[in-house]
C-alpha positions as CSV (number, residue, x, y, z in Angstrom):
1,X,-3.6,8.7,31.3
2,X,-2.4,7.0,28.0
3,X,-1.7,3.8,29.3
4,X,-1.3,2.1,25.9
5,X,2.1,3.5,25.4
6,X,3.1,2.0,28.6
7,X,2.4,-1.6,28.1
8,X,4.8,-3.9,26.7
9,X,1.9,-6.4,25.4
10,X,4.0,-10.0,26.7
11,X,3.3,-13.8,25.7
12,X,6.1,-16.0,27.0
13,X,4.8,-19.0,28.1
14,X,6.4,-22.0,26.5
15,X,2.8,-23.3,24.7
16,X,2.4,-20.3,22.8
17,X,1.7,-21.0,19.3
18,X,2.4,-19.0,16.1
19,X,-1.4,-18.4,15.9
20,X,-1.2,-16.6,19.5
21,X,1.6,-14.4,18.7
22,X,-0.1,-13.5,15.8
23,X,-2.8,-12.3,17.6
24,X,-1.3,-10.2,20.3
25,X,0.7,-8.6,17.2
26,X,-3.2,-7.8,16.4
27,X,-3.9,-6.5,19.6
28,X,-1.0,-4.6,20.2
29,X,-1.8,-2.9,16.5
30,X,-5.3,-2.2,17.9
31,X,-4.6,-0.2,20.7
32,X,-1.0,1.2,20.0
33,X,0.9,-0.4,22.8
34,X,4.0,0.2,23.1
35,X,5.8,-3.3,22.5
36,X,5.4,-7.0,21.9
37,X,7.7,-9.1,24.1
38,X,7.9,-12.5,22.7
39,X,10.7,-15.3,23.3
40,X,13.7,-15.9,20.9
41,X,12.0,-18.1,18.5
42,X,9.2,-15.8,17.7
43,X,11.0,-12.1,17.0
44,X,11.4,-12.5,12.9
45,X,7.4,-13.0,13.0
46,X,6.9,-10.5,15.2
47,X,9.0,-7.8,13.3
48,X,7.4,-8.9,10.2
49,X,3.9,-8.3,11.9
50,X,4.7,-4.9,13.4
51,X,5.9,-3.7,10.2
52,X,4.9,-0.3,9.5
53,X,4.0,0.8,13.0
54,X,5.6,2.4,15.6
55,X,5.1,-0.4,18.3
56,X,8.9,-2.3,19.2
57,X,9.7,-6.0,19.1
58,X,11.1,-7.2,22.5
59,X,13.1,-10.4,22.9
60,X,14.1,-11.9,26.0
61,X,17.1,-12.9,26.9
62,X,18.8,-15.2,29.4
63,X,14.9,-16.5,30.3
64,X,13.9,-17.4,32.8
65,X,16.6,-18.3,35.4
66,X,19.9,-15.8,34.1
67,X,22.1,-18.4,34.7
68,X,23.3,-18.5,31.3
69,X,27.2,-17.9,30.0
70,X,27.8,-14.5,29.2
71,X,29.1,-14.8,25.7
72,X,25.6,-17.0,25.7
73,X,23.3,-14.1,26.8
74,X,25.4,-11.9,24.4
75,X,25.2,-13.6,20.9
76,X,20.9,-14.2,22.2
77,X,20.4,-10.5,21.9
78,X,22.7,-10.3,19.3
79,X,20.6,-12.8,17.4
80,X,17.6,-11.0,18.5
81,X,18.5,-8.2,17.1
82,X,19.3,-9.2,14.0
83,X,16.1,-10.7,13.7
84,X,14.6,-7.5,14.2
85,X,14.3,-7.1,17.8
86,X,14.1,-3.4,19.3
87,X,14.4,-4.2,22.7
88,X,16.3,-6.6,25.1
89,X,14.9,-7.7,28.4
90,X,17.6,-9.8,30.2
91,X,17.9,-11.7,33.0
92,X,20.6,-11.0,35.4
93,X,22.8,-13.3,36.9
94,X,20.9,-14.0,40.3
95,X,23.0,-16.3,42.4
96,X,26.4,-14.5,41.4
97,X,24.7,-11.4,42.0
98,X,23.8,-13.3,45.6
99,X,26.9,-14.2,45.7
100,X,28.8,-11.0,45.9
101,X,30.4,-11.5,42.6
102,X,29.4,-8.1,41.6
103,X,32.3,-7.8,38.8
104,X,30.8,-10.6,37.4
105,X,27.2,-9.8,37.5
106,X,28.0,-6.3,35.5
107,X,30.1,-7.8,33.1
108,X,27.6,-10.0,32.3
109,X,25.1,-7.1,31.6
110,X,27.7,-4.9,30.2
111,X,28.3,-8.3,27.6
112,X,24.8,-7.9,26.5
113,X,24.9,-3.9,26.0
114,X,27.8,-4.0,24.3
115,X,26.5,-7.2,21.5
116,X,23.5,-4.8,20.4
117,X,23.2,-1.6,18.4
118,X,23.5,1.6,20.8
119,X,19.9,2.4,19.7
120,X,18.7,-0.9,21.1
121,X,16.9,-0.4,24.6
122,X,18.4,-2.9,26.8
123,X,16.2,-3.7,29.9
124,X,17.9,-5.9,33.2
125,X,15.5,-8.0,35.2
126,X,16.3,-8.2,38.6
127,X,13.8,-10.8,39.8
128,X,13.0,-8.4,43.0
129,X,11.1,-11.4,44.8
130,X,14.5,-13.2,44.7
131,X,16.9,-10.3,46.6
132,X,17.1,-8.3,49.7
133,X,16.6,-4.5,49.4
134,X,20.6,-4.2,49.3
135,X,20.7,-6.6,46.3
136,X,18.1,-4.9,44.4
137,X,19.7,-1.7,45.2
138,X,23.0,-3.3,44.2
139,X,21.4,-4.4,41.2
140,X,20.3,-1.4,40.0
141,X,23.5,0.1,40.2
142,X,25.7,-2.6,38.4
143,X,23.0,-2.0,35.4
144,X,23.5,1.7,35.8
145,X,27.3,0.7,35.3
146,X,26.7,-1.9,32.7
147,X,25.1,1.0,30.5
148,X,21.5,-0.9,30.5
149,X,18.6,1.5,29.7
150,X,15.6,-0.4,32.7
151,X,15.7,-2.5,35.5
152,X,13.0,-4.6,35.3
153,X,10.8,-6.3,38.5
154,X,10.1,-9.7,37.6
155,X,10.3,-12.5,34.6
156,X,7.0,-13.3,35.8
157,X,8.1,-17.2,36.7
158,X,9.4,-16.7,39.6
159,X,6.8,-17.0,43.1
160,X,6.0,-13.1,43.0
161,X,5.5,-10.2,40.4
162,X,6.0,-6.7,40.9
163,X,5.2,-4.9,43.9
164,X,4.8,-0.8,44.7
165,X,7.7,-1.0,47.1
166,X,9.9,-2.5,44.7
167,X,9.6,0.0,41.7
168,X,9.9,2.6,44.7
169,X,13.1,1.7,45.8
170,X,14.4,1.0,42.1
171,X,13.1,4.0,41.1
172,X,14.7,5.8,43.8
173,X,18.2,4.2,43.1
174,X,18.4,4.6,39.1
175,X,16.3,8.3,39.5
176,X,15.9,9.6,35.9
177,X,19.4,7.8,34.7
178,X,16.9,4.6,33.6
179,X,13.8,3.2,33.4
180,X,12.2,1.3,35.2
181,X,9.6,-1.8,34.5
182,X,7.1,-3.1,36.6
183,X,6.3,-6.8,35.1
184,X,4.2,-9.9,36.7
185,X,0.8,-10.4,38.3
186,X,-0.5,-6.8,36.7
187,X,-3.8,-7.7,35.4
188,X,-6.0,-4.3,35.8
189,X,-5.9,-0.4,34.5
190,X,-5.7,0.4,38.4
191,X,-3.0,-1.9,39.1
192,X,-0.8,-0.5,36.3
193,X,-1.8,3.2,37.2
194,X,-0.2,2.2,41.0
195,X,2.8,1.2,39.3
196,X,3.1,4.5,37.2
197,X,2.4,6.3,39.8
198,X,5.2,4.6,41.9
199,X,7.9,5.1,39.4
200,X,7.4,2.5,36.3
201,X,8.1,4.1,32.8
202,X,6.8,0.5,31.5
203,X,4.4,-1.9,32.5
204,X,5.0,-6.0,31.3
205,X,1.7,-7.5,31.1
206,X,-0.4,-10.3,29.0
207,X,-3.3,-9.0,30.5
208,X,-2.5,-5.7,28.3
209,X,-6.0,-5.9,26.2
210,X,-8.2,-5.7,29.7
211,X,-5.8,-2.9,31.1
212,X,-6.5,-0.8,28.2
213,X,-9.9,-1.3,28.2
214,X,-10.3,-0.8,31.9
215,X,-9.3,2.5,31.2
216,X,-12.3,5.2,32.6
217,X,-13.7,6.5,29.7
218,X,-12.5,9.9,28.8
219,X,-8.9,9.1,30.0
């Protein structure tokens, strides 16, 4: 399996350093992954870095908690963008989705779709650790609705990452409309093959390098 060009190659802890970003920009040019995902701050030196390659720039917005304003969320990504992000990964609105607000909740992801370039993947995190099976379902579908291109497991801050039954049930709810991303706690080739193999069309990882590289030879 080509596992490279399913790994979104991630630093987003807050003591990251220009000097670390740089080097994951190195790593992900080494071993053709298939983005960096970096915080706000970082995206001009990360689309400076890729330059010339076909690996995307990922910004997050809305990180960790979602409980930013829309109009917020939106000029973030639009911001990102302009800075030379590719990609979105936003968080939803947990407690309103929680809440029952759904009008709200998809609004709130249709505000961030609609502040980017149509060509701009858009990814939704639902923070599945957070939410009953009904709310993830119901999360998925409001980013169907929204026009978001993923759903994504986890921010990775929460108490749990991505589990099988998780990206199985997304999976199962968005079908081939979107894709979906496993992200959090995946630290192994195996790991990431399990989440493949459950449904995941992307994989969020630091631990990107030693996936890779746990790869059996001839694969």
């Amino acid at each position: 399996m080509e596992i490279e060009k399913f790994l979104d190659h991630t630093i987003l802890n807050p003591d990251a350093v220009k000097e670390d970003v740089k080097k994951i920009c190195r790593e992900a040019k080494a071993y053709g992954f298939a983005s960096v995902c970096v915080n706000p701050c970082w995206v001009k030196s990360v689309d400076q870095e890729l330059k010339g390659t076909d690996i995307d720039t990922c910004s997050v917005v809305g990180f960790p908690l979602g409980a930013n304003d829309s109009e917020i969320k939106a000029s973030e990504a639009k911001r990102a963008v302009e800075d030379g992000a590719d990609e979105i990964d936003m968080v939803l609105n947990i407690g309103k989705l929680k809440g029952g607000d759904h009008a709200f909740v998809e609004g709130d992801i249709r505000a961030v779709v609609e502040a980017v370039e149509k060509d701009t993947t858009v990814k939704v995190i639902i923070e599945a650790c957070l939410l009953t099976d009904e709310e993830k379902i119901k999360a998925c579908e409001l980013a169907k609705e929204a026009g978001a291109d993923f759903v994504k497991t986890s921010t990775g801050f929460a108490e749990e990452g991505a589990k099988l039954e998780d990206v199985r049930l997304m999976k199962e709810t968005v079908n081939d409309r979107m894709g979906v991303k496993a992200a959090g706690g995946i630290g192994s080739y195996e790991k990431a093959v399990e989440m493949i193999e459950a449904g995941a069309s992307r994989i969020g990882a630091s631990s990107s390098v030693e996936i890779a590289e746990g790869k059996p030879h001839g694969q």
